[in-house]
C-alpha positions in Angstrom: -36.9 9.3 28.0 -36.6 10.1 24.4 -33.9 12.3 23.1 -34.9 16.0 21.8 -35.4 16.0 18.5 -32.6 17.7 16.5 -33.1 21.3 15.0 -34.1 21.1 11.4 -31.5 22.3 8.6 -34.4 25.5 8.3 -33.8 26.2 12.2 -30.0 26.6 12.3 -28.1 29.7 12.3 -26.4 28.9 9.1 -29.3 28.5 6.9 -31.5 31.6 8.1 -32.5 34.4 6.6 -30.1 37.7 6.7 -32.7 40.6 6.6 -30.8 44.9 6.5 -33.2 46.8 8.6 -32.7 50.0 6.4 -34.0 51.9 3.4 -30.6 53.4 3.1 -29.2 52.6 -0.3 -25.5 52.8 0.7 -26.1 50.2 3.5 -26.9 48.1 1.2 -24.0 48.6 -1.1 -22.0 48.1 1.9 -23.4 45.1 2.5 -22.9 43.5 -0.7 -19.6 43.3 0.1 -19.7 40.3 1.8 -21.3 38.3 -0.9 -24.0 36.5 1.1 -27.3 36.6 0.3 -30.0 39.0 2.0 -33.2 40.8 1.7 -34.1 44.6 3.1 -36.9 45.8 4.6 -37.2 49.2 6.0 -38.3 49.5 9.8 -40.7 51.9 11.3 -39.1 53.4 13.7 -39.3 56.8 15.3 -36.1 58.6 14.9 -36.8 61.6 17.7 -34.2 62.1 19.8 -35.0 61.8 23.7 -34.6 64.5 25.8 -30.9 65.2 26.5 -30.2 61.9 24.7 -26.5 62.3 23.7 -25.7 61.8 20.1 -23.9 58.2 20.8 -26.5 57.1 22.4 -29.3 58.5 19.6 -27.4 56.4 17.3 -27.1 52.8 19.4 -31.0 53.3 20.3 -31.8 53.5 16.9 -30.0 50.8 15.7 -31.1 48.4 18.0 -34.7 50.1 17.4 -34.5 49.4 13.8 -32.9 45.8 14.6 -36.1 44.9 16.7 -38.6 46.4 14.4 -38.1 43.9 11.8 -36.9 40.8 13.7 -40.6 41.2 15.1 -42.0 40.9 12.3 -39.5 38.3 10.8 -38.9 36.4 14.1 -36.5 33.7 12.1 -34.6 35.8 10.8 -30.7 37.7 11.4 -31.6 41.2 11.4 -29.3 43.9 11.0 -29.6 47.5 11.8 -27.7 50.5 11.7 -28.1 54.3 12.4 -25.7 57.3 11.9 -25.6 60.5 14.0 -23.0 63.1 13.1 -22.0 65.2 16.0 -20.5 68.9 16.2 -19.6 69.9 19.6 -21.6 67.6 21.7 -24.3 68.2 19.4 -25.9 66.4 16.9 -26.4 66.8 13.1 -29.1 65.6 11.2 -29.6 65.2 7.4 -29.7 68.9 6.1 -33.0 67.6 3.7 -32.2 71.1 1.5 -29.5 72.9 0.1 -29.6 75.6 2.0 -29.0 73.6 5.2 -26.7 71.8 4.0 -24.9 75.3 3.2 -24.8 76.1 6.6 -24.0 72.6 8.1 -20.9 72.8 6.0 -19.8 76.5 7.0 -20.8 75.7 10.8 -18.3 72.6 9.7 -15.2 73.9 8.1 -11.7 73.7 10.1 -13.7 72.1 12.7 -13.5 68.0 13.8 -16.9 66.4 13.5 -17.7 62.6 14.7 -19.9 60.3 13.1 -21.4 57.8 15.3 -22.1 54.8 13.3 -24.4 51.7 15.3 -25.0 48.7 13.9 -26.6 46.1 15.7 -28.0 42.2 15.0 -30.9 40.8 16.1 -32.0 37.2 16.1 -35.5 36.8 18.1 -36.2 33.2 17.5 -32.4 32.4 19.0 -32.7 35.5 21.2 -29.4 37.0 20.1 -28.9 40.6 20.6 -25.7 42.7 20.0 -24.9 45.9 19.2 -21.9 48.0 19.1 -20.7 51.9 18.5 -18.0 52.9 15.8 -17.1 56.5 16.4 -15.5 58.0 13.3 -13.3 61.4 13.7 -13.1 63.7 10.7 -11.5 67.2 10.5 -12.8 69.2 7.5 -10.4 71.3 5.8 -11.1 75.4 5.8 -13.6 75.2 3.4 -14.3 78.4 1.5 -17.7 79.3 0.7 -17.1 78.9 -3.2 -15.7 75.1 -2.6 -19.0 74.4 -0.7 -21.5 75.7 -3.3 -19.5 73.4 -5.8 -19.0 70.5 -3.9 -23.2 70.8 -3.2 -24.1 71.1 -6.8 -22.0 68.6 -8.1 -23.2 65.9 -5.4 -26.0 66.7 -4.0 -25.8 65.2 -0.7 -29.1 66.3 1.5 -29.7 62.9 2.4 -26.5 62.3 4.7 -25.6 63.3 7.7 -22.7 65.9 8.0 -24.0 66.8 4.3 -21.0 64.9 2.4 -20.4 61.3 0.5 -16.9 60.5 2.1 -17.3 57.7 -0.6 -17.8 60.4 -3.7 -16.3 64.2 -4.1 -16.9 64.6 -0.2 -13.6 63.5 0.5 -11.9 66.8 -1.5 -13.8 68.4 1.7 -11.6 66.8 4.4 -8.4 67.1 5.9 -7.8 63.6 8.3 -10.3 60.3 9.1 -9.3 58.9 12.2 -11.2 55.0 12.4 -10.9 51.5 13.3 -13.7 50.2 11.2 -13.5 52.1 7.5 -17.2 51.7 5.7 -18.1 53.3 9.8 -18.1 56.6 7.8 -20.2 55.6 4.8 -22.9 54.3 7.5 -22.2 50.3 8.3 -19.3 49.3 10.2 -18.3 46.5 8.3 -15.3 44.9 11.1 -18.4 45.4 13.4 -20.8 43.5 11.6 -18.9 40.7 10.9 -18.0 39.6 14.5 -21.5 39.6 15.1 -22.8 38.2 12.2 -20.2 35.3 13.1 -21.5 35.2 16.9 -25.3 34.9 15.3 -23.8 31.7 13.4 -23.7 33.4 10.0 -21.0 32.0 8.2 -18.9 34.0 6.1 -16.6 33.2 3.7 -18.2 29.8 3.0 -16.4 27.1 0.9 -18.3 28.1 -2.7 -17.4 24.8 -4.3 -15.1 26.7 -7.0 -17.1 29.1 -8.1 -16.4 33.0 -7.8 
């Protein structure tokens, strides 16, 4: 019997492609962090939440959604994807899309502890790996007054996020305490996360560069 044929250099973990499932553009900065080479594409994913679908488990459907959705399409591929749901009391909060939402997601806010659950999952189909995991993010805004939020929203502008405030930017003048063990969780990629499974997909981080920077 002949031996099997060993896996070509384009076939190994190592040497495939690292695809972001997201249009989000802080994902991506977040992801340049690790200085390895990747493309985006944006999934097409419906983002409705199921009935009674808690807001942790919105968030790890979504990712793994998003994860699927383009390793289908790129079957070779290490495909990442992420998804962000901010909760308030059990419930969840979307992207206020407006100023005036966003004026009343930070009033219904203030003094009051809000979690952001951050999913990030990785998706090989061609080697069939699957993972994802949850980082749950605990932030107490401070007692904002209603003259702080109408500054902090017209200085930043944030009706594309979640929770309707850029942790990253001014948004951090809004809060009193983060309580994480994965830091970029808040931002909208768990960083630790995605590294342990990038690793378990055979990605190698932290590659000898030959000298260079």
């Amino acid at each position: 019997m002949n031996p099997a044929p060993s896996p070509s250099p384009s076939s190994s973990p190592a040497s495939r492609r690292l695809i972001l499932g997201s249009s989000s553009p802080y994902r991506r900065e977040l992801l340049q962090r690790l200085q390895i080479p990747f493309e985006v594409a944006a999934p097409d994913v419906d983002e409705t939440p199921l009935p009674g679908e808690s807001p942790h488990r919105l968030a790890e459907r979504l990712a793994l959604a998003k994860a699927r959705a383009v390793a289908s399409a790129h079957p070779e591929a290490v495909v990442i994807g992420s998804d962000q749901v901010a909760e308030l009391n059990g419930q969840p909060l979307g992207k206020p899309g407006s100023h005036e939402r966003a004026v009343a997601q930070l009033r219904q806010m203030r003094g009051q502890i809000v979690v952001f659950q951050t999913a990030v999952a990785v998706v090989c189909a061609a080697s069939g790996f699957e993972e994802s995991s949850l980082a749950a993010v605990k932030v107490r805004f401070r007692a904002l007054t209603d003259d702080e939020i109408e500054a902090y929203l017209r200085a930043e502008q944030p009706y594309d996020c979640a929770g309707s405030a850029k942790s990253e930017g001014l948004g951090i003048a809004l809060l009193e305490s983060i309580d994480s063990d994965d830091p970029t969780a808040l931002v909208g990629l768990p960083l630790i996360r995605t590294c342990n499974m990038l690793r378990a997909a055979g990605v190698k981080l932290l590659a000898a560069s030959g000298g260079k920077p």
